[in-house]
N, C-alpha and C positions, 0 to 999 in steps of 0.2 A: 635126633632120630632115636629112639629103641624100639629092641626086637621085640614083638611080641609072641611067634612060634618060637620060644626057644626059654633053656633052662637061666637063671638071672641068677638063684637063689633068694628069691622073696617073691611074694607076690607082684605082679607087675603086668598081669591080661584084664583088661575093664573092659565093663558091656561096652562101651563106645568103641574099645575093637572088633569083638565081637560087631554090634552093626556096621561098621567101615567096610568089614569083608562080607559080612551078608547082603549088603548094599549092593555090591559090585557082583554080585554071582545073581540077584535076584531084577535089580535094575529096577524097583519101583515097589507100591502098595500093592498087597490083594491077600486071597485067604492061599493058605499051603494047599489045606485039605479043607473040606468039610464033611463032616459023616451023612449029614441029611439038612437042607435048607430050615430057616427058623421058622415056627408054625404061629402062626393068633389062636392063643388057647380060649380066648373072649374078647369084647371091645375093650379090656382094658388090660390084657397080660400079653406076652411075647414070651416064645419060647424057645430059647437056643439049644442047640446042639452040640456035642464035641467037635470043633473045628481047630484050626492053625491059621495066624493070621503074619502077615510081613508087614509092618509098618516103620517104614523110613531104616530098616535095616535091622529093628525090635522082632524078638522071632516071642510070641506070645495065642496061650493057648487057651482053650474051655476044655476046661474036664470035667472028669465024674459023668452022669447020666443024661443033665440037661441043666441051663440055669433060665432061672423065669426073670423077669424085669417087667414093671408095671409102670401104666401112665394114664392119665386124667382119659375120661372117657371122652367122646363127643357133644357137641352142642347141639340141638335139634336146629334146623336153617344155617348151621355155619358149615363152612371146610375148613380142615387144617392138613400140616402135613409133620409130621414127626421123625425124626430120625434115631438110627441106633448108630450111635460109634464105640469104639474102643479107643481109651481117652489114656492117655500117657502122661502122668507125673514126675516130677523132681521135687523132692523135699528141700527145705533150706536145710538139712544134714546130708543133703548126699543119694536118699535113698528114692528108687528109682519102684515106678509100678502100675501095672497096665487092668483097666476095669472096663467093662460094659456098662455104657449110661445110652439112657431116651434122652436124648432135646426135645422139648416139646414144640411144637410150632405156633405162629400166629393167629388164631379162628379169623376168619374171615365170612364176608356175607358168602351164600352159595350161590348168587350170579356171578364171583369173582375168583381168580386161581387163586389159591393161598402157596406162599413162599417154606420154603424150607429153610428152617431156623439157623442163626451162623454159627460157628463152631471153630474152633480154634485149630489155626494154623499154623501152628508153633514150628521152627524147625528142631529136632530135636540135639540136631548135632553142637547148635547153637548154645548146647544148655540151660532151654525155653523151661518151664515147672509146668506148663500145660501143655498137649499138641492131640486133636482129635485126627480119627480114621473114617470118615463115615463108610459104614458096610450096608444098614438097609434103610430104606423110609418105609412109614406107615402111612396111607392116608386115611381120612375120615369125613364121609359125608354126613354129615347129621349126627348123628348115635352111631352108626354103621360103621365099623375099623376095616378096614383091605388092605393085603398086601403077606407080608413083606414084600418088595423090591429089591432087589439086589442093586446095590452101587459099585460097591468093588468087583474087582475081576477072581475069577480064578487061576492061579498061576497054573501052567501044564509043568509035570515034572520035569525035573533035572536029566532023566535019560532021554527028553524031547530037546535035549540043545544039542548045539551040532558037535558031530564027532571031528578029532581031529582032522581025517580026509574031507569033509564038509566045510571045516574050517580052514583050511589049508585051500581049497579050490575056491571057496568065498573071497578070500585074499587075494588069489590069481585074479579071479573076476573085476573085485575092486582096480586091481592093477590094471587090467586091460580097459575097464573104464577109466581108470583114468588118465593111460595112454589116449583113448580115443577121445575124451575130452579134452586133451591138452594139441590132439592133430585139428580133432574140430575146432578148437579157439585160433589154431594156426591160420586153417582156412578159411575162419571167419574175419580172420584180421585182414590174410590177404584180399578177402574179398570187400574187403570194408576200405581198404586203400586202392583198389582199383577203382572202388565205386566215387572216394573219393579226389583220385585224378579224373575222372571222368566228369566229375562235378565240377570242379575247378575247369577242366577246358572248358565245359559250357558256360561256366559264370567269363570266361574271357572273352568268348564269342558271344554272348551275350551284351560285357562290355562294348565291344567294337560293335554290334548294332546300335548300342545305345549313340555310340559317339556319332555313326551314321545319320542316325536318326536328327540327332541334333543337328547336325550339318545342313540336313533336309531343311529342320526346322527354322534356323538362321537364315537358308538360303531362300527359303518361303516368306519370312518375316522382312528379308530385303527386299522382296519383291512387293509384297503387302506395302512397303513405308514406300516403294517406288509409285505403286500405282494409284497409292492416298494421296501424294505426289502431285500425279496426273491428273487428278481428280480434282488437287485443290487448284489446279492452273483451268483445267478445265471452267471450273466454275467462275475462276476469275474470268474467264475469257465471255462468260456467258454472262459477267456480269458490266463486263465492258460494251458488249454487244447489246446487250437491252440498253445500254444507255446512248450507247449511237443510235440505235433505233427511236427511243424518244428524242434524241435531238433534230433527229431526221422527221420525225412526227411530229413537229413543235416547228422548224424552221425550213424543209422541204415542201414541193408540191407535185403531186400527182395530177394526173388524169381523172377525173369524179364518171365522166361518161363522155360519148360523143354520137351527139345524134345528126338526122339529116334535114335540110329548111327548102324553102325553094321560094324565090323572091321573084315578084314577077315586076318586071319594068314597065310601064303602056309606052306603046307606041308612039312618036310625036314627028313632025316633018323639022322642028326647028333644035332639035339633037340638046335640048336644057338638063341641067340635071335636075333627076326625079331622085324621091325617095318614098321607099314600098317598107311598112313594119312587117316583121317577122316575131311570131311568139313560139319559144319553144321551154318544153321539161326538162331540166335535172335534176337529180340527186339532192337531196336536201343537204342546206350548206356550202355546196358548192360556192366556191367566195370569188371567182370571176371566169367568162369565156372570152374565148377566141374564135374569132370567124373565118372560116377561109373559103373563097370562093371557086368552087371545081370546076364549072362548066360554065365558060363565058361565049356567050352566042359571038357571033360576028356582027359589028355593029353596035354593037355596047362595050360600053368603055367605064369600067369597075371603080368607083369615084371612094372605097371606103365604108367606112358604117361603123354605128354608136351602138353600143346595148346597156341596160338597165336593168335592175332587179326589181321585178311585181312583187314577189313574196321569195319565201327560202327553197319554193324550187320554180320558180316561174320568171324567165328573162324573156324582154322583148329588146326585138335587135331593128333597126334603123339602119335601110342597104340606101348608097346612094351611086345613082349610078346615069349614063346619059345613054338614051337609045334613040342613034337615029332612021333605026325599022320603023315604018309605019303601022307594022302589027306589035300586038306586045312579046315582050320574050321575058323569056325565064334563065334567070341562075340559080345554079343548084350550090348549096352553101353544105360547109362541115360544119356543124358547131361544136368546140372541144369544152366542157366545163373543167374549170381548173379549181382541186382545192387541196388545204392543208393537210396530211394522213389526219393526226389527230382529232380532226372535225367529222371526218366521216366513219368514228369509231362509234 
């Protein structure tokens, strides 16, 4: 460390302290003063004024009456855009020194923005040999110059910064902000753990549906492999049943029909046995009948009977019987046709 407000005997105050402390009292680029903004004396001159400018802590001035700076006129169909800075040197010996220069900018077609030129960012505390300011641009449509533009600010003065009591209650303020931001980050914590207990018991209640659920789902899945189960017995059983059924269809008999005959005996004094044909209809296929005789008069004596197939539904039946009525009589016959299910499919 050394002092530099204070006597050493030798020299020992450098602009670089000088900007450290301007630095810190001004906080940034802009002009001190300016007597009157720069004017365009023509398309191709700038005219400064007496101003004060702060750059990076460099306290640098325009004096005398006014100073001119010139730059390339416009392109007729281009734009460009030009700027004025105040350009800050370092020699390789040491010596230090601030000028007004134009950058000139890129022409560009005039359907297009044109850019403003780059310019040197040097820090200067760095001990950079170049560092610009830009303070104004110039633009140019055509031949036509407009402007200045101001870029930099103007500083308000030094009796617009706050007075001690301003400063002193500014402090208070910051304090009580940040009192209340540290009660609010309080409240935001607690409220951020209650939100996340509250969370947490839902994810456990949550939990415990889920395990519910599942229980459901097992207990649903038992019932499902129960009733697929049933189902497969079932169909065994349906598949055992269609096969007794063809077996029954194959090696059983039914009933095909049963209809009614009537057989008439003639009358004889010597009581011989007769026989009277009968033809009657079944069911096609019918594969044999049975005859049974319902109504036997008195006097006839029921001796039997043959039947025969005419075709697949036409039998003729052969009743033999003795009546010893002298008039003829009649029996009334059932005829049952019998056949195999599967034939009368």
């Amino acid at each position: 460390m050394k002092i530099i407000t204070g006597k050493t005997g030798k020299p020992h105050v450098t602009s670089a302290d000088d900007r450290a402390l301007h630095r810190a009292e001004w906080d940034g680029d802009g002009f001190l003063s300016v007597s009157q903004p720069p004017v365009l004396v023509n398309s191709t001159t700038l005219r400064v004024y007496p101003c004060d400018i702060m750059f990076q802590g460099c306290h640098a001035r325009v004096t005398g009456t006014y100073e001119d700076l010139t730059f390339p006129s416009g392109e007729t169909g281009k734009k460009r855009v030009d700027i004025l800075v105040a350009r800050y040197t370092l020699s390789e010996e040491g010596l230090e020194d601030m000028s007004l220069l134009i950058l000139t900018g890129q022409p560009v077609e005039s359907s297009q923005e044109p850019q403003s030129p780059v310019y040197e960012t040097g820090i200067i505390a760095n001990n950079v040999s170049v560092a610009d300011m830009p303070l104004y641009k110039i633009i140019h449509d055509g031949i036509n110059a407009s402007g200045p533009v101001a870029i930099a600010s103007i500083f308000p003065p030094l009796s617009n910064k706050y007075t001690k009591e301003e400063s002193d209650l500014t402090t208070k303020n910051i304090n009580q902000a940040i009192s209340k931001a540290e009660k609010t980050a309080a409240e935001a914590t607690a409220e951020a753990q209650s939100i996340a207990n509250d969370a947490a018991s839902m994810a456990e209640e949550a939990i415990g549906r889920a395990e519910e659920a599942k229980e459901t789902a097992d207990t649903a899945l038992s019932k499902a492999d129960n009733a697929q189960n049933t189902a497969d017995a079932a169909k065994t059983d349906a598949a055992n049943a269609q096969s007794y059924a063809e077996k029954i269809a194959t090696k059983s008999l039914v009933i095909s029909d049963i209809v009614g005959a009537t057989a008439t005996i003639p009358g004889t004094d010597a009581g011989t046995t007769l026989q009277y044909d009968v033809t009657v209809e079944l069911p096609n296929n019918t594969g044999r009948i049975l005859v049974i005789p319902k109504n036997i008069p008195s006097g006839v004596t029921y001796m039997g009977y043959e039947a025969s197939s005419m075709n697949q539904t036409t039998y003729s039946i052969t009743v033999k019987a003795k009546n010893t009525n002298k008039a003829d009589s009649n029996i009334s016959l059932v005829v049952v046709g019998v056949a195999r299910p599967k034939n009368l499919i």
